[in-house]
Backbone as ProteinMPNN parsed JSONL, in Angstrom:
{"seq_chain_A": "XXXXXXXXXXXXXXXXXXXXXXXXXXXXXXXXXXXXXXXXXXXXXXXXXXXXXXXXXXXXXXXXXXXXXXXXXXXXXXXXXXXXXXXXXXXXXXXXXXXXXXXXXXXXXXXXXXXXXXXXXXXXXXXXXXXXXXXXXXXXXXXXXXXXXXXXXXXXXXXXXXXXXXXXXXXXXXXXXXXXXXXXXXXXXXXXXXXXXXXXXXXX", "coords_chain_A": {"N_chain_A": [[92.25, -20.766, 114.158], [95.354, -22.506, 114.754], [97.335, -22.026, 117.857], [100.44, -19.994, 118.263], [103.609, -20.981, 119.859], [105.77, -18.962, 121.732], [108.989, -19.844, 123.251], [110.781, -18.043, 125.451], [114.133, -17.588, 126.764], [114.675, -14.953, 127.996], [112.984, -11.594, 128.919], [112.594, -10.153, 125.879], [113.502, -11.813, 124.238], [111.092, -12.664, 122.495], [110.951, -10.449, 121.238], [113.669, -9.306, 119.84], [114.189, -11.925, 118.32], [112.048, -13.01, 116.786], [110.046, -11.022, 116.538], [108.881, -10.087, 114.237], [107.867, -12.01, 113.031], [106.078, -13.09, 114.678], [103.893, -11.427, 114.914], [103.317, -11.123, 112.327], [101.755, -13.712, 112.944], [99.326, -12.632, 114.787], [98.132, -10.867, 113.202], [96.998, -12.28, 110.833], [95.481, -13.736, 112.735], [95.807, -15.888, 114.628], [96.06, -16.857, 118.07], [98.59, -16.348, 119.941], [101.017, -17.155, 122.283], [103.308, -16.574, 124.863], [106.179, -17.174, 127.053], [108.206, -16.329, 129.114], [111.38, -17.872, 130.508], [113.022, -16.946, 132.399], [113.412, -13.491, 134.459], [114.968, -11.811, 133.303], [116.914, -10.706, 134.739], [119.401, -10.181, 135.541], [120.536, -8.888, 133.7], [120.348, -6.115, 134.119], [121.748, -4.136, 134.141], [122.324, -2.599, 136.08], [120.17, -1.156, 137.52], [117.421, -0.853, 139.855], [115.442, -3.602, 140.919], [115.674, -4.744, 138.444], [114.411, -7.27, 137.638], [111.797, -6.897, 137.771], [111.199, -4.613, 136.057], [111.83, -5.22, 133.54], [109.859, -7.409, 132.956], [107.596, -5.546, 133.34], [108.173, -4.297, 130.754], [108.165, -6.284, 128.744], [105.111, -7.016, 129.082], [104.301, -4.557, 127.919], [106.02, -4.497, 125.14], [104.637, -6.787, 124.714], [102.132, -6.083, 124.187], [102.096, -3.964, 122.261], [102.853, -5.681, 119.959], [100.533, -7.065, 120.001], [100.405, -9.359, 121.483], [98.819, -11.504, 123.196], [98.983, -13.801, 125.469], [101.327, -14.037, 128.137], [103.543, -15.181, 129.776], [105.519, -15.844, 132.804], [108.389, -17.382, 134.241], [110.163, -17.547, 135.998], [112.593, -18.387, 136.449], [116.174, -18.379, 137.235], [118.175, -16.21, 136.163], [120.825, -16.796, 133.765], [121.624, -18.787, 134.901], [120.065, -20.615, 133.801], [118.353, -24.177, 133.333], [117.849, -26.871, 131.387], [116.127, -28.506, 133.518], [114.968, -32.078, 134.856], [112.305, -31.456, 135.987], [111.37, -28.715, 135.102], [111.32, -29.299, 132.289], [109.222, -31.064, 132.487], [107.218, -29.172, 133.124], [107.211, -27.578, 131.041], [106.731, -29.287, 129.026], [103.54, -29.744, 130.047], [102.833, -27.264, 129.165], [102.723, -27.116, 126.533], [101.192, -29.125, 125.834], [98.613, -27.838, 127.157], [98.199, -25.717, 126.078], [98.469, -26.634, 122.993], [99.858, -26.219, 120.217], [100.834, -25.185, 116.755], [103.157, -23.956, 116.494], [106.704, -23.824, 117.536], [108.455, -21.37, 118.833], [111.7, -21.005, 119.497], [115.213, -19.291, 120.958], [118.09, -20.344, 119.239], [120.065, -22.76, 118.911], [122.679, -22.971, 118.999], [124.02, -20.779, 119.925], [125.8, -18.35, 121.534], [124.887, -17.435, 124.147], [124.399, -18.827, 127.06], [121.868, -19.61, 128.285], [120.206, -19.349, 126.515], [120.901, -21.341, 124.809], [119.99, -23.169, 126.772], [117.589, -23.249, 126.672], [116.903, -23.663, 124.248], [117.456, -26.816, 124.375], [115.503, -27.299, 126.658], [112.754, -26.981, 125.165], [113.406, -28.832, 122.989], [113.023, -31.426, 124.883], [111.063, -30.917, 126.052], [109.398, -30.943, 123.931], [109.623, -33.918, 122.999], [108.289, -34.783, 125.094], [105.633, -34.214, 125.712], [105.135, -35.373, 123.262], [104.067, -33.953, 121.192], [103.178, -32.872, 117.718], [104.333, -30.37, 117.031], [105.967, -28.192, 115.105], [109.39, -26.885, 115.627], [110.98, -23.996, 115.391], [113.83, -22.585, 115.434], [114.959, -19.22, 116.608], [117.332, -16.482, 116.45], [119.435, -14.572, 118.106], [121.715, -13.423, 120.128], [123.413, -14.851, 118.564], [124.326, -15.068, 114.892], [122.294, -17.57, 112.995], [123.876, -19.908, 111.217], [122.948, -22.225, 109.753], [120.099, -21.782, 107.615], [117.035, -22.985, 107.639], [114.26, -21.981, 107.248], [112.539, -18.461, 106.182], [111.349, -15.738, 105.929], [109.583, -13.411, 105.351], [109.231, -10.246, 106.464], [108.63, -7.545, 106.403], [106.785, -6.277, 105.901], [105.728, -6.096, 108.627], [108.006, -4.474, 109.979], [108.251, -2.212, 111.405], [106.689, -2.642, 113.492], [107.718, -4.7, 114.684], [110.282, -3.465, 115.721], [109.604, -1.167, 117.125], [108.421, -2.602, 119.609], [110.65, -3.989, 119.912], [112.019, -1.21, 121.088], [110.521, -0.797, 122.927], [111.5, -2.488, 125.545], [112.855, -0.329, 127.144], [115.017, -0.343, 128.878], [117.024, -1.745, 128.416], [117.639, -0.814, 125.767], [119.072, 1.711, 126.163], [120.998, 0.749, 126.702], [121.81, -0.619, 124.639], [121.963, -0.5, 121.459], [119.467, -1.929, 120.15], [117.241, -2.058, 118.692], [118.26, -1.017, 116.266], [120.421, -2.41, 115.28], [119.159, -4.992, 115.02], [117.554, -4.178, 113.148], [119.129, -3.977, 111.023], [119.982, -6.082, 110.502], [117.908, -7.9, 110.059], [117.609, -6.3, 107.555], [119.598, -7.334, 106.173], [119.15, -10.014, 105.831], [116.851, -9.594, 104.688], [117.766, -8.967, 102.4], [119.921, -10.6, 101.823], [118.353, -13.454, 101.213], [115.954, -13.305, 100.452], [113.97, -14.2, 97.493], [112.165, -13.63, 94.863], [111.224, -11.016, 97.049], [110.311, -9.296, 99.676], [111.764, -6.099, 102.083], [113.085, -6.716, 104.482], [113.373, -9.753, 106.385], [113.094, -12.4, 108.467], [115.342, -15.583, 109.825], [114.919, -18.43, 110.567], [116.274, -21.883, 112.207], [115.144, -25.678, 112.129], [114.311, -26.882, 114.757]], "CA_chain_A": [[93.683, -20.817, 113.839], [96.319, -23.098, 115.45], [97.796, -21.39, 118.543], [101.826, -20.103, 118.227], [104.239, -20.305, 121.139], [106.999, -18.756, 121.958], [109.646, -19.775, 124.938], [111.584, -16.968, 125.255], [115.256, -17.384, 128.074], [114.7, -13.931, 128.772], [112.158, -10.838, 127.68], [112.941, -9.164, 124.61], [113.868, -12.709, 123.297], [110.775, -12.639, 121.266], [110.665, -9.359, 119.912], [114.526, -9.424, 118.67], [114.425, -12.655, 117.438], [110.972, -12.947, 115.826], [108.66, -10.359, 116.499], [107.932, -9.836, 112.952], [106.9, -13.25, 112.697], [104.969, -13.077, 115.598], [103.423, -9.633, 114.63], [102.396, -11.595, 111.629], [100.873, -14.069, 113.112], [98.73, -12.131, 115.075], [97.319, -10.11, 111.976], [96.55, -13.634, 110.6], [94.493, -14.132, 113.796], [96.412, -16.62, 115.581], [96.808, -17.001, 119.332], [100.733, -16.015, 120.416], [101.54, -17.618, 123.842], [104.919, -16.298, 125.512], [106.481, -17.937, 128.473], [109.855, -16.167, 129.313], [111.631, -18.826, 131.568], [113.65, -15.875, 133.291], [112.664, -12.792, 134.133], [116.371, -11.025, 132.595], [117.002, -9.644, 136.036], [121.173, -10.101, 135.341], [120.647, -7.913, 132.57], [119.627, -5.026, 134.139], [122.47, -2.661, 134.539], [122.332, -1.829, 137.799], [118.896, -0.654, 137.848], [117.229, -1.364, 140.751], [114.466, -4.154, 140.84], [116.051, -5.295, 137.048], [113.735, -8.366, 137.008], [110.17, -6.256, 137.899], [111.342, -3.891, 135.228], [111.407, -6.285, 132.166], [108.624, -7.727, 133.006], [106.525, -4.6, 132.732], [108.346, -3.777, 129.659], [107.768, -7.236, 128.267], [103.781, -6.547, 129.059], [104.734, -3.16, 126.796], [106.01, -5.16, 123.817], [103.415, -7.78, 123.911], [101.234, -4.831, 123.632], [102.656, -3.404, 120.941], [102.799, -6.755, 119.193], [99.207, -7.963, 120.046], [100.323, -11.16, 122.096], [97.333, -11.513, 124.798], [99.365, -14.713, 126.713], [102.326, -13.833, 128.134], [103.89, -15.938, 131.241], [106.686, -15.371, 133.581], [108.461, -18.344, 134.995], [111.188, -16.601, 136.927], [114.241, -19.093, 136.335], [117.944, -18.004, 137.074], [118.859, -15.819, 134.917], [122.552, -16.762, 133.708], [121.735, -20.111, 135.284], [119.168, -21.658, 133.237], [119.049, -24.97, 133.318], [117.261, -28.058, 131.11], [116.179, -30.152, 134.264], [113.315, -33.04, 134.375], [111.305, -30.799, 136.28], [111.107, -27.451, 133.749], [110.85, -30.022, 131.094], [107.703, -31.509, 132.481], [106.21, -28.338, 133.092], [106.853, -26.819, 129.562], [105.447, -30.571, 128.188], [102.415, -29.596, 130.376], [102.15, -26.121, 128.635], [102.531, -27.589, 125.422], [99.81, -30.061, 125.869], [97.353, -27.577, 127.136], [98.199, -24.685, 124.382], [98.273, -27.455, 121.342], [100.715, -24.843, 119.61], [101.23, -25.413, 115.767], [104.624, -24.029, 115.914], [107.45, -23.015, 118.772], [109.847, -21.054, 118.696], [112.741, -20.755, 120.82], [116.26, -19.457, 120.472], [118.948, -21.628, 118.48], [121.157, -23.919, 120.679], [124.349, -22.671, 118.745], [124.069, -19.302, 120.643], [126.469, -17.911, 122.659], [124.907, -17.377, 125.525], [124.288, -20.202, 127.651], [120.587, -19.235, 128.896], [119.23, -19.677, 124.902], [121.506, -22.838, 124.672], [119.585, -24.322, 127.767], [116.175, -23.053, 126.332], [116.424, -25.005, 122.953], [117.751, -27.994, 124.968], [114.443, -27.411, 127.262], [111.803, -26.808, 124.069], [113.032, -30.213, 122.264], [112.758, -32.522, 125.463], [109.503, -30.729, 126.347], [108.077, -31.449, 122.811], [109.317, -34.587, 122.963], [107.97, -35.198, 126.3], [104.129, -33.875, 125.404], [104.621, -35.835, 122.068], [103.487, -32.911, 120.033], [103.519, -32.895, 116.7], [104.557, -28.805, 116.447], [107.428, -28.194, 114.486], [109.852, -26.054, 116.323], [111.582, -23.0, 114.916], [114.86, -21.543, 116.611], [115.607, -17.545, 115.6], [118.684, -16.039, 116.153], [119.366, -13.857, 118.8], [122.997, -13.21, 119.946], [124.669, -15.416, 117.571], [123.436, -15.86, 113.603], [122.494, -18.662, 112.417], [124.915, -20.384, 110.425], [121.968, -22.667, 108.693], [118.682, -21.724, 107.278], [116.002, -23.785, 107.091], [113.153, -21.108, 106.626], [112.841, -17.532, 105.948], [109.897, -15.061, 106.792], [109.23, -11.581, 104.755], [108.715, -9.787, 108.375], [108.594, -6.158, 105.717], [105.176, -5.194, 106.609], [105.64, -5.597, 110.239], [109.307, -4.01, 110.593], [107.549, -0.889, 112.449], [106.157, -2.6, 114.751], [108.872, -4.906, 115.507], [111.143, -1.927, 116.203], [108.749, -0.816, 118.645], [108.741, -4.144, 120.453], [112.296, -3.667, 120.954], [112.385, -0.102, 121.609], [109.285, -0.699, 124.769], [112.694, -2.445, 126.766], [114.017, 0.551, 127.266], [116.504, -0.482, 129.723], [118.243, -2.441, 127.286], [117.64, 0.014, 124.219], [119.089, 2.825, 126.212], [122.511, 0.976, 127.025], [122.424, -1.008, 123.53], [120.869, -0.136, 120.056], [119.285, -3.344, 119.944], [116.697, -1.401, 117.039], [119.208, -0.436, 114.931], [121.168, -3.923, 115.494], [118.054, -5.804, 114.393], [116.955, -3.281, 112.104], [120.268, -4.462, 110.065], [120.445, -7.725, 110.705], [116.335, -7.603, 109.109], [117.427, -5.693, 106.162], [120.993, -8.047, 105.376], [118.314, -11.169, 105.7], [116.275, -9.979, 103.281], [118.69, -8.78, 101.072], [120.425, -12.234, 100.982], [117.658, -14.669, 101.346], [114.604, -13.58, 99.836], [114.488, -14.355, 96.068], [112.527, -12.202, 95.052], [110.427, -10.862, 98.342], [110.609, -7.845, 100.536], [113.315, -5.848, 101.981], [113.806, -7.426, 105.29], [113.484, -10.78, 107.019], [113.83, -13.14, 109.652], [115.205, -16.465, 109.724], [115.0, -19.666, 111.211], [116.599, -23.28, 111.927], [114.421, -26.122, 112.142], [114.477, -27.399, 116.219]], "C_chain_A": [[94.434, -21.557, 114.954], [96.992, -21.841, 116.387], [99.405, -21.215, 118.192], [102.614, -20.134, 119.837], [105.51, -20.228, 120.866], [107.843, -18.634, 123.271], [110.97, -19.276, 124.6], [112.961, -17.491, 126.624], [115.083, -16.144, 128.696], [113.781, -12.845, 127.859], [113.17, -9.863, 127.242], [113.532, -10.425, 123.687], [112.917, -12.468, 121.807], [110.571, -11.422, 120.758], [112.185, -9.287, 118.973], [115.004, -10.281, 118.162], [113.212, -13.03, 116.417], [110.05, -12.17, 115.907], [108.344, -10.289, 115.283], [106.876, -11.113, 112.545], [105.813, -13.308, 113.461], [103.979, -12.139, 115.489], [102.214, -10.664, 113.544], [101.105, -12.943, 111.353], [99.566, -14.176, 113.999], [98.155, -11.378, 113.779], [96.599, -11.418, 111.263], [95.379, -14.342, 111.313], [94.578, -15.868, 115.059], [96.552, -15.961, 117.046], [98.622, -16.96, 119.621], [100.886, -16.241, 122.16], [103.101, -16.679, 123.871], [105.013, -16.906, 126.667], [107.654, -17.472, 128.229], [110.216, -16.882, 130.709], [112.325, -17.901, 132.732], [112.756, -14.527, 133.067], [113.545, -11.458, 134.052], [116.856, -10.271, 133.848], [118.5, -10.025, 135.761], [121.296, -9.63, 134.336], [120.249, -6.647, 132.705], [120.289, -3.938, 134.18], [122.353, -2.138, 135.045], [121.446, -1.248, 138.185], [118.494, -1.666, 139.008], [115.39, -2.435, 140.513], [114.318, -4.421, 139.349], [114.712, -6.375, 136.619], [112.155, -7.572, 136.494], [110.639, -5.251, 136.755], [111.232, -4.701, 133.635], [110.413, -6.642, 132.321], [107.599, -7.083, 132.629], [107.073, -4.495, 131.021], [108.026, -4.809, 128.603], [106.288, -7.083, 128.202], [103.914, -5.267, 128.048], [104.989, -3.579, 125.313], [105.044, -6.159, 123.484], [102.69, -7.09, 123.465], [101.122, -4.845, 122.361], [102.388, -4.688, 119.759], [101.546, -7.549, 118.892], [99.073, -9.334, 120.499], [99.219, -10.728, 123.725], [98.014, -12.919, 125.859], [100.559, -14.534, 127.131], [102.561, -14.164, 129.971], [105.656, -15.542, 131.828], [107.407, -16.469, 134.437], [109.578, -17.97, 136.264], [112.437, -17.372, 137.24], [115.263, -18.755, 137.01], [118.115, -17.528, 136.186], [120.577, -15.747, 135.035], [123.122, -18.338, 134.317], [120.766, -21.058, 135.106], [119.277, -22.506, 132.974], [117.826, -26.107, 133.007], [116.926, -28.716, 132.095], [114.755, -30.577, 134.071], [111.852, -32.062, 135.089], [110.71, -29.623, 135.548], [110.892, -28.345, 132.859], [109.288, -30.787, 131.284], [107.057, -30.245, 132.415], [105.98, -27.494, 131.754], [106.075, -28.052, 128.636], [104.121, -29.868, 128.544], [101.572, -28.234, 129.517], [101.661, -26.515, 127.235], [101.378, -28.338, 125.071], [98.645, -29.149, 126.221], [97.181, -26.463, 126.273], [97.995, -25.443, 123.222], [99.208, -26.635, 120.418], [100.596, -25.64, 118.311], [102.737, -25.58, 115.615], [105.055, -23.291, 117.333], [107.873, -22.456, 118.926], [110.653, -20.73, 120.069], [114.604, -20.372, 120.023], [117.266, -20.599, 120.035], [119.877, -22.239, 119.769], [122.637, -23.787, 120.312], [124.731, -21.147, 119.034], [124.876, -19.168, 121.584], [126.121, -17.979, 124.183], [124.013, -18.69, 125.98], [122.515, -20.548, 127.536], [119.802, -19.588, 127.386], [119.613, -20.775, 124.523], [119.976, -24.137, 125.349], [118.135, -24.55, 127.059], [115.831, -23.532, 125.22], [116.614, -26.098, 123.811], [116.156, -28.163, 125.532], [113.074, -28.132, 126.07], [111.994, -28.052, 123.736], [112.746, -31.179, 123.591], [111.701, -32.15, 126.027], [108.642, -31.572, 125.039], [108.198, -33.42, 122.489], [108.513, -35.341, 124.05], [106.406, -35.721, 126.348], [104.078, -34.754, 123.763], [103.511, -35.334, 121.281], [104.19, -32.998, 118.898], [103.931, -31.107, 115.866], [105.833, -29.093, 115.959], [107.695, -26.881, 115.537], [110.977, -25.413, 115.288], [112.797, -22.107, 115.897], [115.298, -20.57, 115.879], [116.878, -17.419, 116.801], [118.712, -14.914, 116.815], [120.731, -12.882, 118.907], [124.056, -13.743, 118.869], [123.667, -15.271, 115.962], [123.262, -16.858, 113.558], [122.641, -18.848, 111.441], [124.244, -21.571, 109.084], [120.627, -22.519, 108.428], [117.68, -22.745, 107.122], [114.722, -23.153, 106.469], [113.607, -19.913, 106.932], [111.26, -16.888, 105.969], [110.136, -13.423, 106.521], [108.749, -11.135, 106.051], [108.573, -7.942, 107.423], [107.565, -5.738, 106.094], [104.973, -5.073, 107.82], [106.761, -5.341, 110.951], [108.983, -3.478, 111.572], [107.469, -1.497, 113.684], [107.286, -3.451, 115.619], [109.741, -4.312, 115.876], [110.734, -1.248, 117.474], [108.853, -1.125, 119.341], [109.46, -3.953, 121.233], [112.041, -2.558, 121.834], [111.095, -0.14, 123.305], [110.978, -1.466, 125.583], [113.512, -1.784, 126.575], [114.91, 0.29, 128.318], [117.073, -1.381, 129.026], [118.572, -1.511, 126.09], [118.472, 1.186, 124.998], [120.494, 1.905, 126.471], [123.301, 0.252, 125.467], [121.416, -0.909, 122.41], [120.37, -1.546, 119.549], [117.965, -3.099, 118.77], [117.224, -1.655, 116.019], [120.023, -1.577, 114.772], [119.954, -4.586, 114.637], [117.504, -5.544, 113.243], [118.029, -3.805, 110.553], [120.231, -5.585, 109.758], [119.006, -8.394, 109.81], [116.649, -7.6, 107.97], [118.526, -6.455, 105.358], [120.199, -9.64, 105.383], [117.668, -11.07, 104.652], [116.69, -9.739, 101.823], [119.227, -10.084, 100.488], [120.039, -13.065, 100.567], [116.122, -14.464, 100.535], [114.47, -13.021, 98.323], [112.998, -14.637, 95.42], [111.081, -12.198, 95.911], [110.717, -9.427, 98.871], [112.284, -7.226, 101.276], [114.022, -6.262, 103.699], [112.839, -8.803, 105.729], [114.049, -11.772, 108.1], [113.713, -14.815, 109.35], [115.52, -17.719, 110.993], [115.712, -21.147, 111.254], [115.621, -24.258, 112.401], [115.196, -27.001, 113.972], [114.915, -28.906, 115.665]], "O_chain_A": [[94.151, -21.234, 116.107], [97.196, -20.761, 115.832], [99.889, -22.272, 117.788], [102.248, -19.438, 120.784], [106.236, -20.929, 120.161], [107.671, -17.787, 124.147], [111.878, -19.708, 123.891], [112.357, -17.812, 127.647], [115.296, -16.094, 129.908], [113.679, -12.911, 126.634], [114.046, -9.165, 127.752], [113.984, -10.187, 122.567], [113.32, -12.241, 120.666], [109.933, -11.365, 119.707], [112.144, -9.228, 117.744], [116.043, -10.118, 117.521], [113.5, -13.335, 115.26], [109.02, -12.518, 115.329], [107.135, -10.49, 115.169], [105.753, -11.199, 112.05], [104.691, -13.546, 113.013], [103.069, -12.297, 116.304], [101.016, -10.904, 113.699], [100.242, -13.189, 110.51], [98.86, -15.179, 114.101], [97.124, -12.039, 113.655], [95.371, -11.332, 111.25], [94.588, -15.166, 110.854], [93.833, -16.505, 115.803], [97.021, -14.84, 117.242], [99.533, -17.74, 119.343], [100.826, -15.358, 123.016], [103.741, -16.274, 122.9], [104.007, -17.187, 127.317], [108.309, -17.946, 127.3], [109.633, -16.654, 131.769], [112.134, -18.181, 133.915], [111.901, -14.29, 132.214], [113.195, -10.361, 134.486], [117.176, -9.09, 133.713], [118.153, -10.904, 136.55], [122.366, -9.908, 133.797], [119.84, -5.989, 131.748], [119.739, -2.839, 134.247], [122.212, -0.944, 134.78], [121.606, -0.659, 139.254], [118.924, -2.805, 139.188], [114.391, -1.917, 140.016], [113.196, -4.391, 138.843], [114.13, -6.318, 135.535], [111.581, -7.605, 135.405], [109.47, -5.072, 136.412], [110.344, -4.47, 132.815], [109.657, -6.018, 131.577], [106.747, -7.529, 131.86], [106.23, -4.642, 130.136], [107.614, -4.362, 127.533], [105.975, -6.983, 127.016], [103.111, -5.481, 127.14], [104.317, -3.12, 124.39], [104.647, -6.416, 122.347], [102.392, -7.252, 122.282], [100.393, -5.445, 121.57], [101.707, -4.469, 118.757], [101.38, -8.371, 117.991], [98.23, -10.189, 120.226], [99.111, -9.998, 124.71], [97.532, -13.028, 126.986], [101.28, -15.013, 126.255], [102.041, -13.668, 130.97], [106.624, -15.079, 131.225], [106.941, -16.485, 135.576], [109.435, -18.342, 137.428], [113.207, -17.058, 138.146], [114.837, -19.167, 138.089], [118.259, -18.198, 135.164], [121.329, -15.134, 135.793], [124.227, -18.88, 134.301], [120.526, -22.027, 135.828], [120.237, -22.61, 132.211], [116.983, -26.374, 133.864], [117.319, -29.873, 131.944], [113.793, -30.025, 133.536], [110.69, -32.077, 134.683], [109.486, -29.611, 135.411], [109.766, -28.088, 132.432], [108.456, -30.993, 130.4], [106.206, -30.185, 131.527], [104.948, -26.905, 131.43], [105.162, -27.894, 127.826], [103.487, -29.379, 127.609], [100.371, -28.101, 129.277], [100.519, -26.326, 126.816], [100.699, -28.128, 124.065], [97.581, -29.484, 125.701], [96.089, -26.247, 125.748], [97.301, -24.912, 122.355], [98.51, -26.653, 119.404], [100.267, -26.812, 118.492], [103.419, -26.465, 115.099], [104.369, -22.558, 118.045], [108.267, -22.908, 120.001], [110.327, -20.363, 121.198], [115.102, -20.896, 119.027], [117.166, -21.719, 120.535], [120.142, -22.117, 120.965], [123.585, -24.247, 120.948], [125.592, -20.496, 118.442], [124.726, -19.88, 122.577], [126.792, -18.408, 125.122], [123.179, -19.326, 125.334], [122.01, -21.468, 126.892], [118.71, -20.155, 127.428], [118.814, -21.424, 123.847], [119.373, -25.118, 124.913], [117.606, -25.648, 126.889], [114.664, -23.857, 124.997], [115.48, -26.475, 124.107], [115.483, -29.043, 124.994], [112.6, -29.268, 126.078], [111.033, -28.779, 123.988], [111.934, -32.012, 123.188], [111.156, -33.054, 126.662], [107.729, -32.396, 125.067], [107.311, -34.108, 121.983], [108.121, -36.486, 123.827], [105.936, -36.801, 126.707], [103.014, -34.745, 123.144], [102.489, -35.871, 120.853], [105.409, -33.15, 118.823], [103.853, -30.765, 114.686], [106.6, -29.996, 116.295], [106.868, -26.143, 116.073], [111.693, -26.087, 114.549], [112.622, -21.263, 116.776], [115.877, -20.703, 114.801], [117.158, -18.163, 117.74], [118.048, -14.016, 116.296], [120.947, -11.915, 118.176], [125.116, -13.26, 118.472], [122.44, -15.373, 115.98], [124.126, -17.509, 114.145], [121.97, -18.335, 110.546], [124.719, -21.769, 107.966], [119.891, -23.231, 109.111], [117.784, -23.363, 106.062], [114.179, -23.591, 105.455], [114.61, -19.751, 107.626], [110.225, -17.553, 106.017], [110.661, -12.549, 107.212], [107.848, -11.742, 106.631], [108.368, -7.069, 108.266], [107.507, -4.667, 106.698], [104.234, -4.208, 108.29], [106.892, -5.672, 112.13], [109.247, -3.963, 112.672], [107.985, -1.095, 114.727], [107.695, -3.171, 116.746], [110.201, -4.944, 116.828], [111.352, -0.911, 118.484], [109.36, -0.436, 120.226], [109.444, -3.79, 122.453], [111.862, -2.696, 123.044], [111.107, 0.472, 124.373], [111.558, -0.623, 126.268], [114.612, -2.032, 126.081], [115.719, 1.209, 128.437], [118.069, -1.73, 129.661], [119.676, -1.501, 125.544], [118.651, 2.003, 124.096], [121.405, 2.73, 126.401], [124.473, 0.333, 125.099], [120.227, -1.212, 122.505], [120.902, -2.147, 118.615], [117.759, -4.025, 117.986], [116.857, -2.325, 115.054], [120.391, -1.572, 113.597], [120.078, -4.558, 113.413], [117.048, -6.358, 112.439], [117.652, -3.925, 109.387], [120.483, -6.016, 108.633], [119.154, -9.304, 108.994], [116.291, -8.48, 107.188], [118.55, -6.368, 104.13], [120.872, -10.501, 104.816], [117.641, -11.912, 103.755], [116.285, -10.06, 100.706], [119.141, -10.559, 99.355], [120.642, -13.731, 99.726], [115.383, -15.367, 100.141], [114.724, -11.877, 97.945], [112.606, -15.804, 95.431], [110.121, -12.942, 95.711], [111.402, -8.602, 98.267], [113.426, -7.656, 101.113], [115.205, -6.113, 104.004], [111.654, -8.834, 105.397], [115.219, -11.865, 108.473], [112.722, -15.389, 108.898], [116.217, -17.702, 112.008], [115.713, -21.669, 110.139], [114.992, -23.737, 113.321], [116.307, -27.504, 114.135], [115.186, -29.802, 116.464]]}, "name": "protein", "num_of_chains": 1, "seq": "XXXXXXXXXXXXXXXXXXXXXXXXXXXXXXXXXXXXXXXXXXXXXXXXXXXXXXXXXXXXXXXXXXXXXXXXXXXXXXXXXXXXXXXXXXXXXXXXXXXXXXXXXXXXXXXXXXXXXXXXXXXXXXXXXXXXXXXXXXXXXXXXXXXXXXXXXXXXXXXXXXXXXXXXXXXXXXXXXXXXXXXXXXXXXXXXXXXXXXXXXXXX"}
């Protein structure tokens, strides 16, 4: 099976923007790379040693999820930033993973840090002149255009889980029960006729 990757701005990107997808393509028997470019330490709410704490908990959701590659680049968080140097080195990953497909948050996202990280993803792939298609999910902001859509119903559970392993985010925001909605009003709208939640995507 073609390898997947996913370059996450910060962990818990990929479990609440695609773990289901990712879930499912681990059951499938795909390879699931991760590379979170930060390591969310300005998200920690005053806990002490914020960054070393995601990190484990990120090792906790890959778990849970069945991703076996999971990288740590240790960025700026809050000051992530497209330059020629991160862009060669995510070409370089790209070229030695071969990925099928990418994903990375959308670039019409609020927060800056998922902005920079699509910006990064397309001038990496064009860099490595890979032929992966790239997929951006939907994190803080929706996205406003669909291109694909992804019955994630048989692996809600576990994406729930995902989330719920960063508990220092789940304990100051219901980022479950947020997703858990946001799942079930996807597949209510979009899947004709399919399961009862979903996650969607814009095409990079």
């Amino acid at each position: 099976m073609v390898p997947v990757l996913m370059v996450c701005a910060h962990p818990d990107d990929e479990a609440v923007g695609c773990g289901g997808t990712l879930r499912g393509h681990v059951v499938d028997g795909c390879e699931v790379h991760v590379i979170n470019l930060t390591s969310g330490e300005a998200g920690g709410h005053s806990i002490a040693d914020a960054g070393g704490v995601r990190e484990r908990e990120a090792q906790d959701a890959a778990a849970v999820l069945g991703l076996t590659h999971i990288a740590f680049w240790r960025e700026p968080d809050g000051a992530l930033r497209a330059t020629r140097k991160l862009v060669a080195r995510l070409a370089t990953e790209i070229q030695r993973i071969q990925p099928g497909l990418v994903y990375v948050p959308h670039d019409r996202d609020d927060h800056p840090d998922h902005k920079a990280a699509s910006r990064l993803t397309r001038n990496a792939l064009q860099m490595a002149e890979s032929p992966a298609v790239g997929l951006q999910c939907e994190i803080w902001t929706p996205i406003d255009h669909i291109d694909h859509i992804v019955d994630i119903s048989p692996h809600l559970d576990t994406k729930l889980a995902a989330i719920r392993a960063y508990r220092s985010q789940c304990e100051v925001m219901r980022l479950d029960e947020s997703f858990r909605g946001l799942a079930r009003y996807r597949g209510e709208m979009h899947l004709w006729p399919g399961g009862d939640f979903a996650e969607v995507f814009r095409v990079l």
